[in-house]
N, C-alpha and C positions, 0 to 999 in steps of 0.2 A: 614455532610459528610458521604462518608461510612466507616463503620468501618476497619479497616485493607484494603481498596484499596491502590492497589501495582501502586508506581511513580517511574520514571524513569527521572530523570532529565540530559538533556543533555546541558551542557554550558560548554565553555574553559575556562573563567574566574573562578579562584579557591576560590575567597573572595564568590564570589554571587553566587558560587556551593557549597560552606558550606553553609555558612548565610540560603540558600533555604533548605537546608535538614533537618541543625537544625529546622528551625520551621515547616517543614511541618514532622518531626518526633515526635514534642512537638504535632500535632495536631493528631497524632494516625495513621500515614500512614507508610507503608511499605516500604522505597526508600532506591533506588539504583540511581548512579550517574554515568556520562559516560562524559570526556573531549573532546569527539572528534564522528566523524561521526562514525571513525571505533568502538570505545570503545560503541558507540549505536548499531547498528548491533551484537557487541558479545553477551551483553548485549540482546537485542531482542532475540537472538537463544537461548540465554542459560533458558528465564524463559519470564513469560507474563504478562504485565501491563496490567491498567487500566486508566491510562492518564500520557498522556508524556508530559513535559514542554521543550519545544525543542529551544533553542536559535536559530538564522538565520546565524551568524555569527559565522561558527567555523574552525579550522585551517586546515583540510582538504577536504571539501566539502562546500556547503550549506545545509542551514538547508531546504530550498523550497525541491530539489533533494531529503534529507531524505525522507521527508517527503510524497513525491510522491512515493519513495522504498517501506514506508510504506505502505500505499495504495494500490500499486501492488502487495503486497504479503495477503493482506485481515486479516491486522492482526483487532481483535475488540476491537481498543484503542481511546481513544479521544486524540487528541491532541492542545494544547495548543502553537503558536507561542511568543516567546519573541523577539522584534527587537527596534533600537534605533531608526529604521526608523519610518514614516510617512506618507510618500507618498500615494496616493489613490490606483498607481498601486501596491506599492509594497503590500496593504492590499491584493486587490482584485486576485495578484500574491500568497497569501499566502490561501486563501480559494482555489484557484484552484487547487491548489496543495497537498489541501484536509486536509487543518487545522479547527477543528471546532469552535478554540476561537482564539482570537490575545490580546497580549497587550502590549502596547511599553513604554520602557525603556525614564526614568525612572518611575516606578509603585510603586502602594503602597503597604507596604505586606499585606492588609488587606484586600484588593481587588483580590491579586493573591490567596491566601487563599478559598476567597471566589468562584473562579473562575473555583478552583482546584475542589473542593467542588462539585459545579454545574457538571462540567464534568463526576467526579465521581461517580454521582446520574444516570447520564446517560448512563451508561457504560451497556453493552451488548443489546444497541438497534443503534448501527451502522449500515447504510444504506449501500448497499452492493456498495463494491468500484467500482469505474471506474477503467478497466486496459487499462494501455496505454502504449506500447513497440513501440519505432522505427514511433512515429508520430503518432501512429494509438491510439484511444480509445474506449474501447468495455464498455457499458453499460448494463449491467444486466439486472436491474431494467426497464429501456425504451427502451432493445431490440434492441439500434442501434449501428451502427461502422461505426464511422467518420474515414476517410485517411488523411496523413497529410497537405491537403490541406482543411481540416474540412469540405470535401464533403462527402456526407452521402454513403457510402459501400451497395448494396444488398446482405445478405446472405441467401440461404434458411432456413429455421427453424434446419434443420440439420446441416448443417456447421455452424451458428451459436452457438448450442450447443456443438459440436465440438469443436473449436475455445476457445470458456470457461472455458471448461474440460483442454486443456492446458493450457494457460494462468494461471488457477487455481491450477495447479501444475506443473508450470515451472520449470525447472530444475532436474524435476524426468523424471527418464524413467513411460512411460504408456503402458503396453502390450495391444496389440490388443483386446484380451477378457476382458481389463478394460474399454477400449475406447466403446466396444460395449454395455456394462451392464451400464455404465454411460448418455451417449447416444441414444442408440436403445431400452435401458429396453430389457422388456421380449421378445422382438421381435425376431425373426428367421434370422441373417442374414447373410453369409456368411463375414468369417472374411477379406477376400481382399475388400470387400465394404468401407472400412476404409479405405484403403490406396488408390481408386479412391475420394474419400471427402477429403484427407488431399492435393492430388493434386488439387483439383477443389479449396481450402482453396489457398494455392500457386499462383494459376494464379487470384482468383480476387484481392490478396495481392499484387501481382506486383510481384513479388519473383521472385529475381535474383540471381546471384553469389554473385554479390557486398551487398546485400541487407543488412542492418545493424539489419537483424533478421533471425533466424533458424529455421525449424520444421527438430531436425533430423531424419534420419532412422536408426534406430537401431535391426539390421539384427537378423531375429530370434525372434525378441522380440517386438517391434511398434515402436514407436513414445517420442522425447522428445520436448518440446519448448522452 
């Protein structure tokens, strides 16, 4: 294993959220434990793991949904799903959702151990996430953006990069002269050029009133997502 990697165990059940800490603190890891979706999230903001065991079944969320949170916000954790389930889709439902291991209930601890292990060896060579808000998934790595009818979106190279740069920090404001140094580099470009791309970003997005996603304007200042 590695030494000192930091675990994050998320399970409701309180026998098999000790039992998992005792041994995997006997095996030299650094955990922290969370009963609930919201208790992972505080958890997540306050400090940074290295593989999360994230149960599927918890009393305010699912663990799929975490797990795609996680994802969207690019945190570089592995993570590990526990489920009672079976089923082919719910596997194939848990990788998409951007788990890198699965294993179902009931397991052996010798085998979770080991698995933790594995994940933890691998730790800061995660493939850069899929973001995906409101149907939509934006890939990095191959460059493209499915709608939610997983028809492939054209953006130019610029709105693409655009588009990333929020996404990649949603929920911040972005001033104009970040959007541009992020984006246009050294380049010369008048800073309303941004705010003609975030519209042009709007109209291939469909972006309505109703639309169950924002790019806001933040008067004076740029852009949030």
């Amino acid at each position: 294993m590695s030494p000192g990697a930091r675990v994050l165990i998320v399970e409701d059940d309180e026998n098999l959220r000790l039992a998992l800490q005792d041994n995997l603190e006997d095996e030299g890891y650094a955990v922290r434990t969370a009963a609930s979706a919201s208790d992972a999230r505080s958890a997540l903001d306050a400090g940074a793991f290295d593989v999360i065991v994230l149960d599927i079944m918890l009393p305010d969320a699912d663990g799929y949904r975490l797990c795609s949170e996680i994802r969207e916000r690019a945190l570089p954790v592995r993570v590990l799903m526990l489920t009672a389930r079976t089923l082919e889709d719910d596997l194939v439902r848990g990788f998409e959702a951007g788990a890198d291991d699965y294993l179902t209930k009931p397991y052996r601890l010798r085998e979770l151990l080991a698995r933790v292990g594995s994940l933890a060896r691998r730790g800061g060579t995660v493939a850069p996430p899929v973001y995906r808000f409101a149907g939509f998934a934006l890939d990095p790595k191959a460059r493209t953006l499915l709608g939610p009818d997983l028809a492939p979106l054209t953006l130019t190279r610029t709105e693409f990069d655009l588009l990333l740069v929020l996404l990649r920090n949603c929920g911040s404001a972005m001033t104009r002269p970040q959007l541009l140094s992020a984006v246009w580099g050294d380049v010369v470009v008048d800073e309303r050029t941004v705010d003609n791309f975030v519209s042009s970003l709007k109209r291939k997005l469909g972006w309505h009133e109703r639309a169950p996603f924002r790019i806001h304007t933040i008067r004076g200042v740029g852009y949030r997502m």
